[in-house]
C-alpha positions as CSV (number, residue, x, y, z in Angstrom):
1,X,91.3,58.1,107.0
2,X,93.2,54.8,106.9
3,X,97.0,55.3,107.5
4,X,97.5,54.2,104.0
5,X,95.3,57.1,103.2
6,X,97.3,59.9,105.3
7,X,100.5,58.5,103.7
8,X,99.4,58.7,100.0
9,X,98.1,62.6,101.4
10,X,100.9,63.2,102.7
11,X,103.3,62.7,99.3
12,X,100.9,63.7,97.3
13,X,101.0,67.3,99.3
14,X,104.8,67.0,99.1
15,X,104.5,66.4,94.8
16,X,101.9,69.7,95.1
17,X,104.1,71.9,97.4
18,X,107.5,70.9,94.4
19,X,105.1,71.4,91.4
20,X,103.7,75.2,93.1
21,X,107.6,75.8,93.4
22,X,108.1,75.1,89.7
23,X,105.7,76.7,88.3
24,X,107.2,79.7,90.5
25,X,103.7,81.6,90.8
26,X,103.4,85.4,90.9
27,X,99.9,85.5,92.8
28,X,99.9,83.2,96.1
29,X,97.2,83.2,99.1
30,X,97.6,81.1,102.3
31,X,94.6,81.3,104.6
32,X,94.2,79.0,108.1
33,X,91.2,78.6,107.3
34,X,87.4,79.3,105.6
35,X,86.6,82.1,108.0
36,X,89.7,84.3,106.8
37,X,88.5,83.5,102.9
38,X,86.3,86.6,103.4
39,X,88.7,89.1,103.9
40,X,91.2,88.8,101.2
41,X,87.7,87.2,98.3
42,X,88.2,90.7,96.6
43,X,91.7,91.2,96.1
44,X,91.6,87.4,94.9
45,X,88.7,87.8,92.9
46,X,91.0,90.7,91.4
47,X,93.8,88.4,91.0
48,X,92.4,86.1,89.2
49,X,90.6,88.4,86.2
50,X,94.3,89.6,85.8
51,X,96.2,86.3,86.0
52,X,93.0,83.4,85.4
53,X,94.7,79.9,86.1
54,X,97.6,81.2,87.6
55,X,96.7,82.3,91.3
56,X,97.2,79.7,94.1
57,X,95.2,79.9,97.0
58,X,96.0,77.4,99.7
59,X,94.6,76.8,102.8
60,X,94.9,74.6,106.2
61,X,90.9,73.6,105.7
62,X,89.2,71.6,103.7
63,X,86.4,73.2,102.9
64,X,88.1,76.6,102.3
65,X,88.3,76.6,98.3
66,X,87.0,79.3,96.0
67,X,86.0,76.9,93.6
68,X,83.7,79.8,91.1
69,X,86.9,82.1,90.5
70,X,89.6,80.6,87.9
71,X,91.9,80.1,90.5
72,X,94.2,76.9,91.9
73,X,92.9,75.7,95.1
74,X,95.2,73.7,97.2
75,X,94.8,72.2,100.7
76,X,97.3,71.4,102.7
77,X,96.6,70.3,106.7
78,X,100.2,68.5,107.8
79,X,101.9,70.9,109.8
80,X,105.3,69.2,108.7
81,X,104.5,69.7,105.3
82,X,103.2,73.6,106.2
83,X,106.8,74.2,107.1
84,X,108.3,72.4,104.3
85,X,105.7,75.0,101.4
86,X,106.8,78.0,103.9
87,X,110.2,77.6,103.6
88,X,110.6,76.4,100.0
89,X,107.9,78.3,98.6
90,X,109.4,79.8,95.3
91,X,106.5,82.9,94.1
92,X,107.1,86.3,93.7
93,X,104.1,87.5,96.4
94,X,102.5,86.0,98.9
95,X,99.6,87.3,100.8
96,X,99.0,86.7,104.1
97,X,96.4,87.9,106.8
98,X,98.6,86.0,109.4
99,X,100.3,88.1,112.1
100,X,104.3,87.5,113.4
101,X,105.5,86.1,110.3
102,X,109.3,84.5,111.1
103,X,108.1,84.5,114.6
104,X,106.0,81.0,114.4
105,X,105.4,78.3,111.7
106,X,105.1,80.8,109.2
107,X,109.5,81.0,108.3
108,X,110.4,83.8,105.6
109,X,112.6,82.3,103.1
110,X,114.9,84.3,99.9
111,X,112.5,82.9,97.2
112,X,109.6,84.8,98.2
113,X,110.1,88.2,96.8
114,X,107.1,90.1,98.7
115,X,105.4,88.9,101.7
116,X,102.3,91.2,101.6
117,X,99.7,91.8,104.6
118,X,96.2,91.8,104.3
119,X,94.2,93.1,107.7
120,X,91.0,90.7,109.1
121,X,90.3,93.5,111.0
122,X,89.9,97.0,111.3
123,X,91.8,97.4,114.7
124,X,94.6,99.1,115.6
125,X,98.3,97.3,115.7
126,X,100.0,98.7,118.7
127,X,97.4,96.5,121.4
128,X,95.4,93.8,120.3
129,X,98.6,92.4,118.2
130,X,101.7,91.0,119.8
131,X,104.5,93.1,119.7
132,X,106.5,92.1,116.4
133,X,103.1,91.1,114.4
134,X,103.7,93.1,111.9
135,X,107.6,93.4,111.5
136,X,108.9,91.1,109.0
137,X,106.0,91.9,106.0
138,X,107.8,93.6,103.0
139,X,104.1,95.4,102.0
140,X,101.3,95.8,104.1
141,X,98.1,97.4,102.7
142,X,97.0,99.5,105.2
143,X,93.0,100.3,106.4
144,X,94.2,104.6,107.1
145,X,96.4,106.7,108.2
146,X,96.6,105.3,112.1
147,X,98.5,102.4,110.7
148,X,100.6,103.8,108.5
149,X,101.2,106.0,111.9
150,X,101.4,102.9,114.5
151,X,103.9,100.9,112.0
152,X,106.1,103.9,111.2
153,X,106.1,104.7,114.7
154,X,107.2,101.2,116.0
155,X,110.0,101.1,113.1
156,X,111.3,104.9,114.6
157,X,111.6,103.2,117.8
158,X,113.2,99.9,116.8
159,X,115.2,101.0,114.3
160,X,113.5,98.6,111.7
161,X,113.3,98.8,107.9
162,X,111.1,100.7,106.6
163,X,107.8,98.7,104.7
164,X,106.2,99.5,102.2
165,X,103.0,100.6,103.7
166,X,100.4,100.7,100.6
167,X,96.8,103.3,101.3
168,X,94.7,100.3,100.2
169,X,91.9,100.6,102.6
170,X,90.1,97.9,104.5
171,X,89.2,95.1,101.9
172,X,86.5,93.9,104.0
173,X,84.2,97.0,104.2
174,X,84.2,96.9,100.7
175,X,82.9,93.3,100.6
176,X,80.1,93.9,103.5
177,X,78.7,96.3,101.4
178,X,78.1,94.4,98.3
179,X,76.9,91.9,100.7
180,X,74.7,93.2,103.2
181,X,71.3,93.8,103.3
182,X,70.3,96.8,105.9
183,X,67.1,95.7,107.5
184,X,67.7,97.0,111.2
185,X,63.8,97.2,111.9
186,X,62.9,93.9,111.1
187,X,65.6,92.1,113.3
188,X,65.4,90.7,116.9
189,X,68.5,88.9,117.5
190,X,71.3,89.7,119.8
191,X,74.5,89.0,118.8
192,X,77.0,87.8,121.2
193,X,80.6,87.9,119.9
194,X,83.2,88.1,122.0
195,X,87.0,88.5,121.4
196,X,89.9,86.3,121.8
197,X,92.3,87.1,124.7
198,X,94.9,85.4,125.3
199,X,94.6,86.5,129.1
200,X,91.5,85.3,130.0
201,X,90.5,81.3,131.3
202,X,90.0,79.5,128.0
203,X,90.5,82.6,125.2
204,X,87.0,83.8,126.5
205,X,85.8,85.7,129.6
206,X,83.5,83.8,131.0
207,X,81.1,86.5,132.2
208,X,79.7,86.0,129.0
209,X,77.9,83.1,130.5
210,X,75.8,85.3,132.9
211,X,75.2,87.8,129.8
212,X,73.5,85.3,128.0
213,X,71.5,83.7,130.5
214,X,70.6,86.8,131.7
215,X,69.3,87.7,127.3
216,X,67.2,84.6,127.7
217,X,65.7,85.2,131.4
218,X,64.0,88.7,129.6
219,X,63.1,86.7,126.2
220,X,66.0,87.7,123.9
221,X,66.6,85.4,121.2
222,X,70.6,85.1,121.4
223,X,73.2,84.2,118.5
224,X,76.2,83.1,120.5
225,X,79.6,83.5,117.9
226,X,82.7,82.7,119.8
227,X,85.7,83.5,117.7
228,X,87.2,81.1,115.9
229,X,90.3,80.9,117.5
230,X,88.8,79.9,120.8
231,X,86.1,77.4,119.0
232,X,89.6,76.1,117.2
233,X,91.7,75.9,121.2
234,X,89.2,75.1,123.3
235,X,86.0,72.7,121.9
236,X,85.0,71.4,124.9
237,X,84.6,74.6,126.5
238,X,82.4,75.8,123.0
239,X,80.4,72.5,123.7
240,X,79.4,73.6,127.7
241,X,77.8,76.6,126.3
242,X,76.2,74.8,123.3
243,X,75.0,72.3,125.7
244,X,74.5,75.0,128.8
245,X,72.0,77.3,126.8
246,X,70.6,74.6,124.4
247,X,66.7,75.9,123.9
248,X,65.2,77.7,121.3
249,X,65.8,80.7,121.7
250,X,69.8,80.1,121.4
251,X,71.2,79.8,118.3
252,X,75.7,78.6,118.4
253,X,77.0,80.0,115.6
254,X,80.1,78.6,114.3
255,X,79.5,79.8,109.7
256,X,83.0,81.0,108.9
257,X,80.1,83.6,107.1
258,X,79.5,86.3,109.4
259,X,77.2,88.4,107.2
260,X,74.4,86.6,107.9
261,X,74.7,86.5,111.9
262,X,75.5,90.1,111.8
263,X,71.9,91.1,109.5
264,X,69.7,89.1,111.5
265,X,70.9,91.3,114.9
266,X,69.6,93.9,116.3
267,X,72.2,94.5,118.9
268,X,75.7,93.3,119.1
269,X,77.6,92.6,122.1
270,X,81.1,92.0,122.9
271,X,84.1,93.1,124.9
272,X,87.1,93.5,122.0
273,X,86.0,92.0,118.7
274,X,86.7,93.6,115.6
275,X,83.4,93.0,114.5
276,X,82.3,96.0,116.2
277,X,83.7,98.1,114.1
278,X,82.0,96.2,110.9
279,X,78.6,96.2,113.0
280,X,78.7,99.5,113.8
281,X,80.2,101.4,111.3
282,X,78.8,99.3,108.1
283,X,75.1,98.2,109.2
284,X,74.6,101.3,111.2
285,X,73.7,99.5,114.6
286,X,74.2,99.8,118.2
287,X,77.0,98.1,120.0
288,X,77.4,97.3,123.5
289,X,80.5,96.8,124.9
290,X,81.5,95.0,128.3
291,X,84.6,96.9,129.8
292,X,85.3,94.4,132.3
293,X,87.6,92.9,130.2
294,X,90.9,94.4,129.1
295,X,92.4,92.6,125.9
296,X,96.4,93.8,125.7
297,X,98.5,91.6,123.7
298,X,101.5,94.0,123.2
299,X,103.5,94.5,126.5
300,X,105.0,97.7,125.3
301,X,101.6,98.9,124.3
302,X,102.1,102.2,126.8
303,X,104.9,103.1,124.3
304,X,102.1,104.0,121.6
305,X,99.2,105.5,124.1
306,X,99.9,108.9,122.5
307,X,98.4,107.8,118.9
308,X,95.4,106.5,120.9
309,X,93.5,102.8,119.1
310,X,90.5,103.0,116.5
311,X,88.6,100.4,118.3
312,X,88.7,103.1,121.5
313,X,88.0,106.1,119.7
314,X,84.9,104.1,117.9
315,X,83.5,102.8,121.0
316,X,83.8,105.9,122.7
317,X,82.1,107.7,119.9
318,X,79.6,105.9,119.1
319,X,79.1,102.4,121.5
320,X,77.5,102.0,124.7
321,X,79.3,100.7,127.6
322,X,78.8,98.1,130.5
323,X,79.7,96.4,133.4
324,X,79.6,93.6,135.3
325,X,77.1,95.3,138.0
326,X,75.0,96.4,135.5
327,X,74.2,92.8,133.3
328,X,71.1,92.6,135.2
329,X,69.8,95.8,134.0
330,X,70.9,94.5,130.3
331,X,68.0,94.7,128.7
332,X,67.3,98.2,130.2
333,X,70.3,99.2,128.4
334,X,69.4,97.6,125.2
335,X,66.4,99.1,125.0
336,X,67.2,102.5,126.1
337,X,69.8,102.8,123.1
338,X,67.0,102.7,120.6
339,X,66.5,106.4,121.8
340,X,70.0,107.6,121.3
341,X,71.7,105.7,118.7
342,X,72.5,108.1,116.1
343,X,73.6,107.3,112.4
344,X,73.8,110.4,110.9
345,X,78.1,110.8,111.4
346,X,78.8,107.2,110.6
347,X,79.5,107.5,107.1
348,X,81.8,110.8,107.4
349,X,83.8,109.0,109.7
350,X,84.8,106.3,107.6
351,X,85.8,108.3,104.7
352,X,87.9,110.7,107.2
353,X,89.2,107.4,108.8
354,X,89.9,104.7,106.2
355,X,91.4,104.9,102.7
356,X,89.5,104.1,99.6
357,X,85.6,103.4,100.8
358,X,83.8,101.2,98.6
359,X,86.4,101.8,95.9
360,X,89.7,99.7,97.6
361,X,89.8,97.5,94.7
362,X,90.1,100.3,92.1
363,X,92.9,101.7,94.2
364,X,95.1,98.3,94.0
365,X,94.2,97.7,90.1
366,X,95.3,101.7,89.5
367,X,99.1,100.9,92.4
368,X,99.4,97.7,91.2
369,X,102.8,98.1,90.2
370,X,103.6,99.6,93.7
371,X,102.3,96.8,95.8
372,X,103.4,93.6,93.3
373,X,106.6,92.7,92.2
């Protein structure tokens, strides 16, 4: 774009941001970006049947628009002008699926009535999160009762406010399954996803190199899917690997999608990625998890040890584990979980573990009144 270009952007954004605030909204989505859209398309599929033409969703990408839902898609990418709708923002609720809100960009400000959480993930909050992720959200809609237990544990022990802490259930299960296409026996792929951690070289442990090549050495055809914070921090680095494994049978996967990475797998491995869970618990297939690799973003984690994490208690209980000494013997351990991996307790687990299977959305139409101001 031409400078004349990014100036007539820029005021034109300014003109949006002032016309959102005088409209004063009750529905309002911000997402970073398209690969969040998936998580909250429900609830704003929801939104806008109940309030057509009058739910704002704005995001910091281009292409992340809902444009087939009677909704008000605005994009907004200057970070000056990010602080500026943040703080002047005038809507009754506002839903977010961003972590540590008045700790970053993201300032709370009086004429937002209802900051509301929306989870991208069906983690815990007390290990993977920063410490205050989660303190400064008036609602959150909660995935079951170990968050509800994790937040009302941190608030006991920092004295905070109490939230509003809503049994929604995790959005996104709901939206895999109208989605998803179960076809384990016809799949060959393996899926490599691995987390973000903030301390690891680069967001990503490299190891995952060695994985790989080691997939291709035995004639695995590999789907690589970094997350998209580290393809977002570190391109270069995405580029070694693209460039590093380029051959046919490798496949860098960057979709903001990731239904379609996840149905044509077989296997999925990682070391802390929430999409475990989704792999596991929603398609019904075997993860494999690579413990070297310890992903602890709260330093007062210890402090909630007792209530244990859901991503532990679902790798124990149903993933298969492995280290560095053993990635030579990789597709050993692949194959040998076709033997053992057992689907038959999946689906009792997730209605004994999360609120609301299949049905969230019915839940927040019947508690709307609880959850919206």
């Amino acid at each position: 774009m031409t400078m004349f270009s990014l100036i007539k952007k820029f005021f034109q954004d300014f003109l949006t941001i002032n016309k959102i605030n005088s409209a004063k909204p009750k529905i309002v989505f911000y997402s970073e970006g398209k690969s969040y859209q998936k998580y909250a398309y429900n609830l704003i599929k929801y939104f806008s049947k109940k309030f057509p033409g009058e739910v704002y969703y704005i995001s910091s990408d281009r292409n992340d628009h809902i444009k087939e839902l009677e909704i008000l898609n605005v994009y907004i990418k200057s970070n000056i002008l990010l602080q500026y709708l943040f703080l002047s923002l005038n809507a009754d609720n506002l839903f977010l699926t961003i972590t540590d809100l008045n700790n970053s960009i993201l300032k709370k400000n009086k004429n937002v009535k209802n900051y509301i959480y929306y989870f991208h993930g069906a983690v815990s909050t007390t290990k993977v999160f920063t410490e205050k992720a989660f303190d400064n959200y008036d609602t959150i809609l909660c995935n079951g009762d170990y968050h509800i237990n994790e937040i009302r544990q941190r608030e006991n022990i920092e004295g905070l406010n109490k939230k509003k802490l809503i049994k929604s259930g995790y959005l996104y299960f709901d939206y895999l399954n109208s989605r998803i296409e179960n076809s384990i026996n016809n799949k060959s792929e393996v899926l490599i996803a691995p987390s973000w951690n903030k301390n690891t070289k680069n967001y990503i442990n490299q190891d995952f190199q060695k994985i790989i090549k080691k997939l291709l050495e035995f004639n695995h055809k590999v789907r690589f899917r970094p997350h998209p914070e580290t393809v977002k921090r570190f391109p270069k680095i995405m580029k070694i690997y693209n460039d590093l494994f380029k051959t046919q049978n490798f496949i860098f996967d960057n979709n903001p999608n990731n239904i379609e990475s996840m149905q044509n797998a077989k296997y999925l491995i990682t070391d802390n990625s929430g999409i475990s869970i989704e792999f596991l618990l929603i398609l019904k297939k075997p993860v494999f998890f690579y413990t070297d690799s310890k992903k602890i973003h709260n330093p007062k984690f210890k402090m909630y040890e007792n209530l244990g994490t859901m991503e532990d208690i679902i790798r124990n209980k149903f993933g298969y584990k492995f280290n560095y000494d053993q990635i030579s013997n990789i597709n050993n351990i692949l194959r040998n979980s076709e033997e053992h991996f057992e689907t038959c307790n999946i689906e009792n687990f997730i209605n004994k573990n999360f609120y609301n299977y299949k049905n969230t959305i019915d839940f927040i139409d019947k508690n709307y009144s609880n959850i919206c101001i």
